[in-house]
C-alpha positions as CSV (number, residue, x, y, z in Angstrom):
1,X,0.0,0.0,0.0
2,X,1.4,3.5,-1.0
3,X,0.9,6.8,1.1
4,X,-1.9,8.1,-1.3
5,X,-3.9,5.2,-0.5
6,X,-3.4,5.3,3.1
7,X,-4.6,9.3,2.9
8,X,-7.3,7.8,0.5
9,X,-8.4,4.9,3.3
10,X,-7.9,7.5,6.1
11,X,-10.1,9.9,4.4
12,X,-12.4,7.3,3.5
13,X,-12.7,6.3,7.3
14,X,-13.7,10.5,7.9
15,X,-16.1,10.4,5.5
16,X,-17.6,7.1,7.2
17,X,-17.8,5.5,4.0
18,X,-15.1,2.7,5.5
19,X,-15.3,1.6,8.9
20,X,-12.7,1.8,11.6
21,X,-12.6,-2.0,11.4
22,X,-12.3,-2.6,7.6
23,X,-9.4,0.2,7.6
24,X,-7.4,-2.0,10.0
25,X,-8.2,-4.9,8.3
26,X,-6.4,-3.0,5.3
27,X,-3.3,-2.3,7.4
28,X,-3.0,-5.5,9.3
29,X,0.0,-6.7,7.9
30,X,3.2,-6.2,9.9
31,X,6.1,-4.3,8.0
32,X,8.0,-7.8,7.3
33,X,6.1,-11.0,6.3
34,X,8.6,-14.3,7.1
35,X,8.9,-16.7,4.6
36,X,11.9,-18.9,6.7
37,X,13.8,-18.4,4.0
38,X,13.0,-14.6,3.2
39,X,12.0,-12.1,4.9
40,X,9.6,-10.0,2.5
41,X,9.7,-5.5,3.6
42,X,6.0,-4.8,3.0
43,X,6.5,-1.4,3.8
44,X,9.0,-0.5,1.3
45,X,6.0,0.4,-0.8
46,X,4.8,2.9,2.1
47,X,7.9,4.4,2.6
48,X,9.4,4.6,-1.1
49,X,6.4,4.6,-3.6
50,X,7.6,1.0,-4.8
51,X,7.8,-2.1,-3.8
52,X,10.9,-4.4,-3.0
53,X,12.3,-6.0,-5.9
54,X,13.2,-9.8,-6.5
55,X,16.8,-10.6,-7.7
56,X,16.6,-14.0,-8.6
57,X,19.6,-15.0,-9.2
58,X,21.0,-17.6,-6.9
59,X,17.2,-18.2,-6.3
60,X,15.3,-21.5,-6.7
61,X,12.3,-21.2,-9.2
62,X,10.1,-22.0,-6.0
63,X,11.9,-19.2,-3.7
64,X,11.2,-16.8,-6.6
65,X,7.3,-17.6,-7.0
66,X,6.7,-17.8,-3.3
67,X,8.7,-14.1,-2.8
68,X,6.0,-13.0,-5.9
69,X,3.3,-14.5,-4.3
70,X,4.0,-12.5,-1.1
71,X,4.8,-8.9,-3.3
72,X,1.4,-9.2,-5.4
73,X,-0.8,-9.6,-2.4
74,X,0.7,-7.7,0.1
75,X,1.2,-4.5,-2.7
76,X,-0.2,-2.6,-5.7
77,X,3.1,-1.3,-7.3
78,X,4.7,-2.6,-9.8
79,X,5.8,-6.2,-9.1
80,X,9.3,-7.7,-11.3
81,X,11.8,-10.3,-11.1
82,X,15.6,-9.4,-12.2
83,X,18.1,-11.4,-13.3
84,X,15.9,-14.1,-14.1
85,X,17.7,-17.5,-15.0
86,X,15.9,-19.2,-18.0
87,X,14.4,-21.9,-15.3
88,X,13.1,-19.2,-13.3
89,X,11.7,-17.3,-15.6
90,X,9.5,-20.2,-17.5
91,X,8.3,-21.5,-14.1
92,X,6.9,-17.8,-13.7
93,X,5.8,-17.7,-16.4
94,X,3.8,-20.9,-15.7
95,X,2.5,-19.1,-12.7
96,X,1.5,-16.2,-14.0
97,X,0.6,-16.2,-18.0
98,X,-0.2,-12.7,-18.2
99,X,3.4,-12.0,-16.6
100,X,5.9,-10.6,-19.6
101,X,10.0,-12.3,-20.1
102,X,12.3,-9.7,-21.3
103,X,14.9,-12.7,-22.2
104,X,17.5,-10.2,-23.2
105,X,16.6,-7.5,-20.2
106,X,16.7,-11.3,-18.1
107,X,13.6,-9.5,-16.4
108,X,10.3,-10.8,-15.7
109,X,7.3,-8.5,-15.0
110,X,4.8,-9.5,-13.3
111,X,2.8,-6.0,-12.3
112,X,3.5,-3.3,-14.1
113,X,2.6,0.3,-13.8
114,X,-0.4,1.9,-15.2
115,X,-0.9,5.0,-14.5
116,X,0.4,7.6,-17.6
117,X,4.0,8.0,-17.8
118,X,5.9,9.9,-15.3
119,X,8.5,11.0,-17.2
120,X,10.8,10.4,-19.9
121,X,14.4,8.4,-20.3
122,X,16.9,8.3,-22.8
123,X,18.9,4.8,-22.7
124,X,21.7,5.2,-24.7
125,X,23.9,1.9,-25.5
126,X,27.5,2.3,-26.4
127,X,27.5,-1.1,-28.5
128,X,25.3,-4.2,-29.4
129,X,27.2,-5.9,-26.5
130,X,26.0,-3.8,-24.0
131,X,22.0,-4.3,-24.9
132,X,21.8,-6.5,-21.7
133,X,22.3,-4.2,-19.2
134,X,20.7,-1.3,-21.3
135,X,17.8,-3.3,-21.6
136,X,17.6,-4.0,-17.5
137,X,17.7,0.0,-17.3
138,X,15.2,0.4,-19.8
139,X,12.6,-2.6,-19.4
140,X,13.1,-1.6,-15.1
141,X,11.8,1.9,-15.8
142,X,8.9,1.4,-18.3
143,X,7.6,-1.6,-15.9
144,X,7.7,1.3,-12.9
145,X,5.9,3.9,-15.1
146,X,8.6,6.0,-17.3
147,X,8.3,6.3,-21.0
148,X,11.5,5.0,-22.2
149,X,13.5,6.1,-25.6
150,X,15.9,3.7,-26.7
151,X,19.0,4.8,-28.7
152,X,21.5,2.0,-29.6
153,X,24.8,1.4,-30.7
154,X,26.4,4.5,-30.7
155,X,29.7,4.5,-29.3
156,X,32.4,7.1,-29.5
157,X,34.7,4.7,-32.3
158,X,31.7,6.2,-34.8
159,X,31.2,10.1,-32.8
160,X,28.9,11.0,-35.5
161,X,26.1,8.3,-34.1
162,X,26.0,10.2,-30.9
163,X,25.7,13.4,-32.7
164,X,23.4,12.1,-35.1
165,X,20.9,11.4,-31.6
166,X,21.2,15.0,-29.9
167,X,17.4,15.4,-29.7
168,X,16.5,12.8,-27.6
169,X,19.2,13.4,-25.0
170,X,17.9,16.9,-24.7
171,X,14.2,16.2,-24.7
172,X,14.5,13.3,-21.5
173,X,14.4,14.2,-18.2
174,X,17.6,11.7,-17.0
175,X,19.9,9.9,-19.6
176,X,21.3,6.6,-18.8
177,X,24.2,5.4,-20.8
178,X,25.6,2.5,-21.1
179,X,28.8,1.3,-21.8
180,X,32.2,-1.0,-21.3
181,X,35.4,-1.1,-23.1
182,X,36.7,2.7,-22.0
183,X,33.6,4.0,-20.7
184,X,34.0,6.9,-22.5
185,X,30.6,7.7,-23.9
186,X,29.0,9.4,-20.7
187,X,31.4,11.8,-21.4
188,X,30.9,12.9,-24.6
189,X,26.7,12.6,-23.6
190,X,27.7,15.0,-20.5
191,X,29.1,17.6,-22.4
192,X,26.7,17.2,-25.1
193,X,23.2,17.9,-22.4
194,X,22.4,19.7,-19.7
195,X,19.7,16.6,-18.8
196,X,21.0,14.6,-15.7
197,X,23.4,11.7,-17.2
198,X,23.6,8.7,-15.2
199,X,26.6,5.9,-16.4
200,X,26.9,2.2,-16.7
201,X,29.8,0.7,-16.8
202,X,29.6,-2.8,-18.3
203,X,31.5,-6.3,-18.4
204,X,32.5,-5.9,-22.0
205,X,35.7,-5.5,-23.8
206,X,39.0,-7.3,-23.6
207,X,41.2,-8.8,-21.0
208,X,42.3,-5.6,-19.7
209,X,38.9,-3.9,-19.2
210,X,38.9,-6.1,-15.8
211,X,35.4,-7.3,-16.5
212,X,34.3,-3.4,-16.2
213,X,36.6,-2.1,-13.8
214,X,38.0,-0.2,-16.4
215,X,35.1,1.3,-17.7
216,X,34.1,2.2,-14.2
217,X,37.2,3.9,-13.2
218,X,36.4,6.1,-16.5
219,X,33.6,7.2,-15.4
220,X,34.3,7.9,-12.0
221,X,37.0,10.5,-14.0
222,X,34.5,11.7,-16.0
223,X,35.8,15.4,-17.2
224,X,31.7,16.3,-18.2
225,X,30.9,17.6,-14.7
226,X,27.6,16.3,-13.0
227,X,27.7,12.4,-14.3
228,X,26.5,9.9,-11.5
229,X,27.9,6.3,-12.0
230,X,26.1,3.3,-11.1
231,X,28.1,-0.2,-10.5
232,X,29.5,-2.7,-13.3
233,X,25.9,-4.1,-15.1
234,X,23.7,-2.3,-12.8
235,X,21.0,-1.0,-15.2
236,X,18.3,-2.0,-12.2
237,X,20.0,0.6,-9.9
238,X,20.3,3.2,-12.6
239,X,16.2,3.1,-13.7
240,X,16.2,3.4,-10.1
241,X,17.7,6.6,-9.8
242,X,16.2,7.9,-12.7
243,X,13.0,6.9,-11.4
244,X,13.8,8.7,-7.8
245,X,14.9,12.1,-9.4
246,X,11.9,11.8,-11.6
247,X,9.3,11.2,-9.0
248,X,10.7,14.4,-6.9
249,X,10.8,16.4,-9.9
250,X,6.8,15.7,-10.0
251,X,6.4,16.1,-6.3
252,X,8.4,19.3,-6.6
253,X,5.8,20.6,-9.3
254,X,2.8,19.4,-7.3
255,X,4.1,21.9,-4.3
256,X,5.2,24.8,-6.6
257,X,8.7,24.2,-6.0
């Protein structure tokens, strides 16, 4: 349950069109429901506007669908599965038939958001390699309510793709890009926009990219000031932040900030 539907059940409670005893009903569950082997944070919704998350990998198929079992009735939110081995995902998908597998994203959504979009994000991918992760970043933030515009393979060895793709790094509210080898290309996007860039390193490129540690450190040294970095594959964390910065943009708005 989010905070506008607690307002909503408090206000419905005023009104006397709930009763003191359905509203408690509503709110009955405690802040953590115990699994044995997981320990679900109901409240995460409450507090953040979302609810928790399942990483799967290193999961059983069974852990997974008993950890959705407990998001989709305990919340409202948008309810997804990342890193979804191909086990996982077709027992879920046995579950729940309506639920959508985003093989290459390795996501499975099981709830997404409905309302009209919250914003807009620009998830730019350095190289075909790197469509994993920029497809976690992307498929994570349409399934949690941002319109999402993809732009692929445009890595600084060709500059003139980037160039060629100016307008929809201006028009989005965050950018994510994504990419390994040097991690150059949040560099070149940073001093291309003034829109918030947020950068991916990946595990891709040859034996001394270090699996992405490379392409991290790059980052981290960005020269483009005001580039956040996010963690070697993380395009969960990075829809994440876009999503944050997004949602207190709106809230901003709604106050006349």
């Amino acid at each position: 349950m989010r905070a506008d539907e607690v307002k909503d059940l408090l206000n419905a409670v005023k009104e006397g069109r709930v009763s003191p005893e359905e509203a408690v009903a509503s709110l009955r569950n405690l802040p953590v429901e115990d699994l044995g082997f997981a320990k679900l944070d109901t409240h995460r919704e409450l507090r953040q506007g979302l609810p928790e998350t399942i990483y799967a990998e290193g999961k059983t198929p069974q852990q997974t669908i008993a950890i959705a079992e407990g998001m989709l009735a305990s919340t409202t939110g948008p309810v997804l599965a990342t890193r979804v081995p191909s086990a996982t995902a077709g027992a879920l998908l046995e579950r729940w038939p309506e639920a959508s597998h985003h093989e290459i994203a390795r996501v499975v959504v099981l709830r997404n958001e409905t309302v009209a979009p919250l914003g807009l994000v620009a998830v730019v991918a350095a190289g075909t390699s790197d469509l994993p992760v920029a497809e976690e970043a992307a498929v994570v933030g349409e399934a949690c309510g941002l319109k999402v515009e993809r732009v692929t393979d445009v890595g600084v060895a060709g500059l003139h793709r980037i160039l060629a793709a100016r307008a929809p790094l201006d028009e989005a509210d965050v950018v994510i890009v994504v990419a390994g080898m040097e991690g150059a290309l949040p560099s070149i996007v940073g001093g291309l926009t003034a829109t918030p860039v947020v950068a991916v390193p990946t595990s891709v490129g040859y034996g001394s990219s270090f699996e992405g540690l490379s392409a991290l450190l790059g980052m981290l040294n960005s020269c483009a000031a005001g580039v956040v970095v996010c963690n070697i594959d993380n395009g969960f964390g990075a829809a994440m932040f876009a999503l944050r910065l997004i949602n207190r943009r709106s809230a901003g708005s709604e106050r006349g900030l």
